[in-house]
C-alpha positions as CSV (number, residue, x, y, z in Angstrom):
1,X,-17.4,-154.0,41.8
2,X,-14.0,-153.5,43.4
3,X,-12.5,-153.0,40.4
4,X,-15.0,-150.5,39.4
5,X,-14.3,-148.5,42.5
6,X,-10.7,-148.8,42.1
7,X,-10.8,-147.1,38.5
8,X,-12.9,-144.6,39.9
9,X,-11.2,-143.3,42.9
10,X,-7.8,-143.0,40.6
11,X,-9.8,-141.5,37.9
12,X,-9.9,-137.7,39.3
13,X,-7.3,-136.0,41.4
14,X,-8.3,-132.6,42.8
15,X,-5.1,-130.7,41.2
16,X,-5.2,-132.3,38.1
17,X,-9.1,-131.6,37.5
18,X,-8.2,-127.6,38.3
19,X,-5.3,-127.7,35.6
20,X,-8.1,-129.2,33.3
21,X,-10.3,-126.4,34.1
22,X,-8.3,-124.1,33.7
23,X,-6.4,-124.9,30.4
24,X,-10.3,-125.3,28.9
25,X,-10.9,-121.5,30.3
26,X,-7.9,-119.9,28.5
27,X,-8.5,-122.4,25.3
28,X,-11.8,-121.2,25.0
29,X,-10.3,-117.4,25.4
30,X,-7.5,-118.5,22.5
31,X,-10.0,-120.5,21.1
32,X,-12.1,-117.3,19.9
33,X,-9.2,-116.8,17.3
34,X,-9.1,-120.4,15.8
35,X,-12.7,-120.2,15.1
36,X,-12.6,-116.6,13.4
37,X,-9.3,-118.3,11.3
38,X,-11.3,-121.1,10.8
39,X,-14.8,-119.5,9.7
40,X,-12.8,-117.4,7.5
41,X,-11.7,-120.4,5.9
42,X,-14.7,-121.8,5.5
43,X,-16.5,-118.7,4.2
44,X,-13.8,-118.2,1.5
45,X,-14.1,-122.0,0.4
46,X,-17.4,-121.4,-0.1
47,X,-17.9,-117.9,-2.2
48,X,-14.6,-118.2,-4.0
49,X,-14.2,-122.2,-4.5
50,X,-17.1,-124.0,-4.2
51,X,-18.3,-126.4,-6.7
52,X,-21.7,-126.6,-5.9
53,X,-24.0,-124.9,-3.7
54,X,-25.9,-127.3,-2.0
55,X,-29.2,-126.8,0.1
56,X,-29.4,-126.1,3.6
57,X,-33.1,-128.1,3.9
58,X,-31.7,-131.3,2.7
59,X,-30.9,-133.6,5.3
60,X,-28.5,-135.2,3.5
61,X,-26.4,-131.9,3.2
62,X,-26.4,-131.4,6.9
63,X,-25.2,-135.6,7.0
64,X,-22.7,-134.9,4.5
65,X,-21.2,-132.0,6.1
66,X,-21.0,-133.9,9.7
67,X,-19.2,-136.9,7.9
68,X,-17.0,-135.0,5.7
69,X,-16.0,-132.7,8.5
70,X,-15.3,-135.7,10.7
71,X,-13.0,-137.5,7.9
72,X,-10.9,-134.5,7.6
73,X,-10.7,-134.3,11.9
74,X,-9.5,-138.0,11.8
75,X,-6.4,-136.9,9.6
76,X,-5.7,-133.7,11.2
77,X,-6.1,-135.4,14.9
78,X,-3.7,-137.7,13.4
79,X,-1.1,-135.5,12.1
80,X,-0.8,-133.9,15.4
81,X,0.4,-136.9,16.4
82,X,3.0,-137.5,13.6
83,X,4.2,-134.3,13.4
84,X,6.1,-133.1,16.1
85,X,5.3,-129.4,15.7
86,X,1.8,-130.2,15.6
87,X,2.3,-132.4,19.0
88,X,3.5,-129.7,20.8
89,X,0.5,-127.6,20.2
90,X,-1.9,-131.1,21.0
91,X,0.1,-132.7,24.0
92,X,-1.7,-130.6,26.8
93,X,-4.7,-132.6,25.9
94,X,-2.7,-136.0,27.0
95,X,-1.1,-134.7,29.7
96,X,-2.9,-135.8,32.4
97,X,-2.2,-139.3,34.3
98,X,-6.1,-139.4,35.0
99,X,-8.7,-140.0,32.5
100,X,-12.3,-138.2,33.3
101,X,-14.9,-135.8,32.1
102,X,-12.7,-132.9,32.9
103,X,-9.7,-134.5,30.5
104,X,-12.0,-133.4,27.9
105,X,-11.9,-129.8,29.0
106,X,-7.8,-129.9,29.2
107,X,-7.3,-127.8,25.4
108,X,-4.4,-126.4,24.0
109,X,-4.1,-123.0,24.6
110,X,-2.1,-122.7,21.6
111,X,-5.0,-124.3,18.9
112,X,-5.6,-121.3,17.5
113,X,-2.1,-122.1,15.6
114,X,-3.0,-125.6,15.0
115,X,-5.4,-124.9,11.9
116,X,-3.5,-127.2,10.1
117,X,-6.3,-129.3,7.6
118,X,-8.2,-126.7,5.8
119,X,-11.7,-127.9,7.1
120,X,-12.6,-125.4,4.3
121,X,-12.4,-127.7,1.9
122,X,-15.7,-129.7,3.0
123,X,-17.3,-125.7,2.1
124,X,-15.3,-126.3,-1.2
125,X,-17.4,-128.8,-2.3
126,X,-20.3,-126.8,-1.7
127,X,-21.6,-127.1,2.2
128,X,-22.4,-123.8,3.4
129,X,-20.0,-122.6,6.4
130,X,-22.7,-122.4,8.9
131,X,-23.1,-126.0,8.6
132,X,-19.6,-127.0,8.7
133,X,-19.6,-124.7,11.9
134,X,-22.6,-126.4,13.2
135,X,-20.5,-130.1,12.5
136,X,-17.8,-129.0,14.2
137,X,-19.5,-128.0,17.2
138,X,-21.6,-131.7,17.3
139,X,-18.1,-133.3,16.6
140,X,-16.4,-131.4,20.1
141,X,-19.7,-132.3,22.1
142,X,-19.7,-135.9,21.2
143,X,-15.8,-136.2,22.3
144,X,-16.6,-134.9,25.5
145,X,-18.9,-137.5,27.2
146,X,-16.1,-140.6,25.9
147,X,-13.9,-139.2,28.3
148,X,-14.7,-141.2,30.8
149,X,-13.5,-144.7,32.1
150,X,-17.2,-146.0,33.8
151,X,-18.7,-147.1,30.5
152,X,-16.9,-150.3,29.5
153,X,-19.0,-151.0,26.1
154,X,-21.4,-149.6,23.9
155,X,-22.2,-153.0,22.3
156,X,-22.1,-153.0,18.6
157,X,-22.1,-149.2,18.3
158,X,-18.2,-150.0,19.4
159,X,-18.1,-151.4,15.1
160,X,-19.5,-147.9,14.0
161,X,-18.7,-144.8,16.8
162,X,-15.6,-143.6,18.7
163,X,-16.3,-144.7,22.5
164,X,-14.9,-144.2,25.8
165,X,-13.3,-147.7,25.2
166,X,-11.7,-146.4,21.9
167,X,-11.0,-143.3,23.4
168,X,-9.2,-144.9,26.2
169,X,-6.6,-146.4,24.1
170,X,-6.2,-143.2,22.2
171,X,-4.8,-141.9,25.7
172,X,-3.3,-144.7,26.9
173,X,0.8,-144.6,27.1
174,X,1.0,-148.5,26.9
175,X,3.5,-149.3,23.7
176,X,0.3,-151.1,21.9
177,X,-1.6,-148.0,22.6
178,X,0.7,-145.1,21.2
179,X,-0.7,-143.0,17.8
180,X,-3.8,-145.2,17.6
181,X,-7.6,-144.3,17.5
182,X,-7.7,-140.7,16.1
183,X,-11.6,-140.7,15.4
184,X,-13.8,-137.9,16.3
185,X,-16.9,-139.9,16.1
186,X,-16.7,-142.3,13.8
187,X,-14.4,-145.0,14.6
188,X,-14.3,-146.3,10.8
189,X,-11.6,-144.0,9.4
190,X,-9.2,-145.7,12.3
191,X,-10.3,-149.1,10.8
192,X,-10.3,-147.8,7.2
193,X,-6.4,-146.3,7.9
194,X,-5.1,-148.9,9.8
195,X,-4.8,-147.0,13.3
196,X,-7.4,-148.7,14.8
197,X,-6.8,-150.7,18.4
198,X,-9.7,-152.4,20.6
199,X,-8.9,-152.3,24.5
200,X,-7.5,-154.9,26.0
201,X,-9.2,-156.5,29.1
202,X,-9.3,-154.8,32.4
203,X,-6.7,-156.7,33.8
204,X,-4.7,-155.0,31.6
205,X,-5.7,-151.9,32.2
206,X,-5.1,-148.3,30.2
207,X,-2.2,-146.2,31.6
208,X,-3.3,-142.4,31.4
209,X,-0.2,-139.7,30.5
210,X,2.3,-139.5,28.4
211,X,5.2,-141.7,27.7
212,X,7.7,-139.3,29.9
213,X,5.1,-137.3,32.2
214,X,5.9,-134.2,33.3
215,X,4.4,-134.1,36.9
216,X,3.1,-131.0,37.4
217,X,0.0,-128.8,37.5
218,X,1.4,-125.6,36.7
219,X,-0.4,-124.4,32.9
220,X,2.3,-122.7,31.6
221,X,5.0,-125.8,32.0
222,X,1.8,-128.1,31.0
223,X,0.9,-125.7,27.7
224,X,4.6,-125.3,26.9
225,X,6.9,-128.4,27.7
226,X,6.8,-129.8,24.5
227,X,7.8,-126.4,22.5
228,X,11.1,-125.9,25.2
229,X,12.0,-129.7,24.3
230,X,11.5,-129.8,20.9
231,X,13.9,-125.8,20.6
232,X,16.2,-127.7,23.1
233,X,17.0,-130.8,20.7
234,X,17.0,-128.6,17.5
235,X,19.7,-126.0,19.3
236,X,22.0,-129.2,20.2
237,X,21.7,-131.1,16.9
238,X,24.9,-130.9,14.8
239,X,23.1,-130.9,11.4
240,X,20.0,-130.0,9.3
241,X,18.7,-133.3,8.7
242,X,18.8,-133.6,12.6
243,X,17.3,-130.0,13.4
244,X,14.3,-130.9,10.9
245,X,13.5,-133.9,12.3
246,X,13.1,-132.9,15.4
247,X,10.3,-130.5,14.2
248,X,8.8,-132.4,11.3
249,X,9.2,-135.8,12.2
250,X,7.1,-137.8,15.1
251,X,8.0,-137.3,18.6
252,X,8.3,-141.1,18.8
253,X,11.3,-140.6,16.3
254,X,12.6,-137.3,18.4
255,X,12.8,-139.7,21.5
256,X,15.0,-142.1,19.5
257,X,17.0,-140.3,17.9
258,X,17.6,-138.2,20.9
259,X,19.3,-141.5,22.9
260,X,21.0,-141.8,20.1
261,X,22.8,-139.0,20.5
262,X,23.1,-138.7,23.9
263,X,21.1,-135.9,24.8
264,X,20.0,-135.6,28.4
265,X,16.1,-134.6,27.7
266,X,16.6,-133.1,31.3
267,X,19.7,-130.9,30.4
């Protein structure tokens, strides 16, 4: 359809798809640390803490692992979004007004820092860390393919899984849209936790980006915007409360409370 075509043709630029490239090449160079942090982690839940040591030829250890490891991504996803220190390590990955296949690849080059939820504890209650490795590498290839805005509807697995229609509204900048759908594959802990938002019809389409976008392909001001804003506001504000909130607090809140004072975001 026309409409089809339309969302296609908008949905890859060539300089945006290069910055997306190239912020998943140097994540995946950063990204050698979060995984050593994180294995640790996972290898010192399980020989110091564990409470069990559960089999690695059950299948139900390997489901358990995948769906315990996914709760605890739902929560951490979602804390990067309420958490304005954590936002500025995540907001790379919403950066881009386009919404495609190489979105998926646009990583924060800072996530070695952002090892936040200690997926550990899913080795804490016994899972061997090779299989909460192995669920965290099925949980970042089954994000990448719902990056795409060609598949409308997956029919009733939209009840159950995160889809590119989910997914859409997780980027989307619209109002109803903002801090909603934080699933990594399943959908249910969005419905569970009251984030959860269905996608409106396509006459009322998604809009891609952030709520201020920062127009520009360059990685470093893509990787880094967030942190010079967020030392900017804290530098300016006249007392603590002020200076924590506009670390700990959401960026939503950082927004408003920056009007209120009358700070030029641009100064």
């Amino acid at each position: 359809s026309d409409l089809a075509r339309s969302r296609r043709q908008r949905a890859y630029r060539l300089g945006d798809t290069i910055a997306s490239v190239g912020l998943g090449a140097v994540s995946q160079v950063s990204g050698l640390y979060s995984k050593a942090i994180s294995f640790g982690i996972y290898v010192l839940a399980y020989e110091s803490l564990a409470l069990a040591e559960l089999p690695t030829d059950a299948w139900w250890v390997w489901v358990a692992g995948l769906v315990l490891y996914d709760f605890l991504y739902y929560w951490n996803h979602r804390f990067q979004h309420e958490v304005r220190a954590m936002w500025a390590i995540h907001v790379p990955h919403h950066s881009s007004e386009h919404y495609n296949l190489s979105t998926a690849l646009r990583q924060p080059v800072a996530g070695a820092f952002g090892v936040w939820v200690p997926y550990g504890l899913v080795s804490r209650f016994g899972v061997r860390p090779a299989i909460v490795e192995t669920s965290r590498a099925i949980n970042l290839i089954y994000q990448y393919w719902i990056h795409t805005d060609t598949i409308r509807s997956l029919g009733a697995g939209e009840a159950v899984l995160n889809t590119p229609s989910h997914h859409r509204v997780h980027h989307g900048s619209n109002q109803q849209y903002l801090d909603r759908n934080h699933a990594g594959i399943l959908i249910i802990w969005d419905r569970m936790f009251g984030t959860f938002r269905r996608e409106q019809p396509v006459d009322d389409p998604v809009i891609y980006g952030l709520t201020r976008n920062i127009h520009t392909y360059n990685l470093w001001k893509v990787s880094t915007h967030e942190y010079r804003d967020m030392f900017r506001d804290v530098a300016r504000a006249d007392n603590w409360r002020d200076r924590l909130g506009f670390v700990l607090r959401g960026p939503g809140w950082a927004y408003r409370r920056r009007a209120e004072l009358g700070l030029d975001p641009a100064a």
